[in-house]
C-alpha positions as CSV (number, residue, x, y, z in Angstrom):
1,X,15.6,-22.8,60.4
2,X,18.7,-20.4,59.5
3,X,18.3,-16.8,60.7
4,X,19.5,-14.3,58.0
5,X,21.9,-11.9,59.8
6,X,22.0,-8.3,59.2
7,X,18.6,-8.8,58.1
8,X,14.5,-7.9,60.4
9,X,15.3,-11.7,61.8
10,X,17.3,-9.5,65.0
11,X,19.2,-12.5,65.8
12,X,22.9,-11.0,65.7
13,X,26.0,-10.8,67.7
14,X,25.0,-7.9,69.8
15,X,22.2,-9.7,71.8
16,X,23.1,-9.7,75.2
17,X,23.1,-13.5,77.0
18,X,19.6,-12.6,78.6
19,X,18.2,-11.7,74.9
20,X,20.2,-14.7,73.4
21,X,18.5,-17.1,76.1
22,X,15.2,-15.7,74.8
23,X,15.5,-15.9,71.4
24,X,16.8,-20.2,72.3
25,X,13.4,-20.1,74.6
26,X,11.5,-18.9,71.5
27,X,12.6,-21.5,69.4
28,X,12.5,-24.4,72.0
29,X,8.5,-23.3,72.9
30,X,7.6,-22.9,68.9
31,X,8.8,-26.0,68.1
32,X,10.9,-25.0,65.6
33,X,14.5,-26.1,65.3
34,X,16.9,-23.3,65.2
35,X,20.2,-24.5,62.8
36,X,22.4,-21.5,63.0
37,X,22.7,-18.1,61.0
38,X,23.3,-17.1,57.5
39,X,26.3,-14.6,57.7
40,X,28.0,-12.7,54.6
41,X,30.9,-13.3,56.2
42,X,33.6,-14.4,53.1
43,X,37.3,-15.1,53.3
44,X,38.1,-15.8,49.6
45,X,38.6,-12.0,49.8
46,X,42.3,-10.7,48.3
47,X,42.6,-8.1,50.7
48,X,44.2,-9.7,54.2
49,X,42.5,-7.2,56.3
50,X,38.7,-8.2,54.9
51,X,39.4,-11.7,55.6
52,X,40.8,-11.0,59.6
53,X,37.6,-8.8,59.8
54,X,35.3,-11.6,58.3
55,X,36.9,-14.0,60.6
56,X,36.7,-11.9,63.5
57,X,32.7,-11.4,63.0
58,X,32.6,-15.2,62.0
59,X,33.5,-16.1,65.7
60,X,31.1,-13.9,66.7
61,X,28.0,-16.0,65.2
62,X,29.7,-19.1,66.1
63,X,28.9,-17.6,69.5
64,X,26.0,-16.3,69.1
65,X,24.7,-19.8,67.0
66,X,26.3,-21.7,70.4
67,X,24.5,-19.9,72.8
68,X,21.1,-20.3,70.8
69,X,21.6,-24.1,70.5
70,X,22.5,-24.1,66.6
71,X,24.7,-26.0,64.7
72,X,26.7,-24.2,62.5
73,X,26.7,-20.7,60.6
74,X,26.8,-20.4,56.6
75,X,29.3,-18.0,55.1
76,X,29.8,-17.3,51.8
77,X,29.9,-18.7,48.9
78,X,28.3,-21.3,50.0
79,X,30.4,-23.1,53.1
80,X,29.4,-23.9,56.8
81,X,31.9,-23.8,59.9
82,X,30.8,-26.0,62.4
């Protein structure tokens, strides 16, 4: 599955490692495959300063997606960074 960021799914940057090795625990005991997250992060954006501040929070769910045991994170429109 892809968790939604910056949505109820909870599963964003600001978990701390002990919360983050949960949430992989979760995943590993359900059965369910964790693939990454879904971000809104874009960098097609024609201001410089959105894109350095998309890029920034990208690196934050690669991360995050790392620590959980994904495989990549979506951005927008439509593109994954593995």
């Amino acid at each position: 599955v892809e968790c939604r960021t910056t949505h109820k799914h909870g599963v964003e940057p600001g978990l701390s490692s002990e919360q983050r090795k949960d949430v992989k625990k979760s995943f590993a005991d359900s059965g369910v495959v964790f693939w990454g997250c879904g971000t809104a992060c874009e960098f097609h954006a024609a201001d410089p300063a959105v894109v350095k501040k998309n890029v920034e929070e990208c690196k934050a769910f690669i991360a995050l997606t790392r620590d959980i045991g994904g495989k990549g994170v979506k951005v927008r429109p439509n593109g994954v960074v593995k």
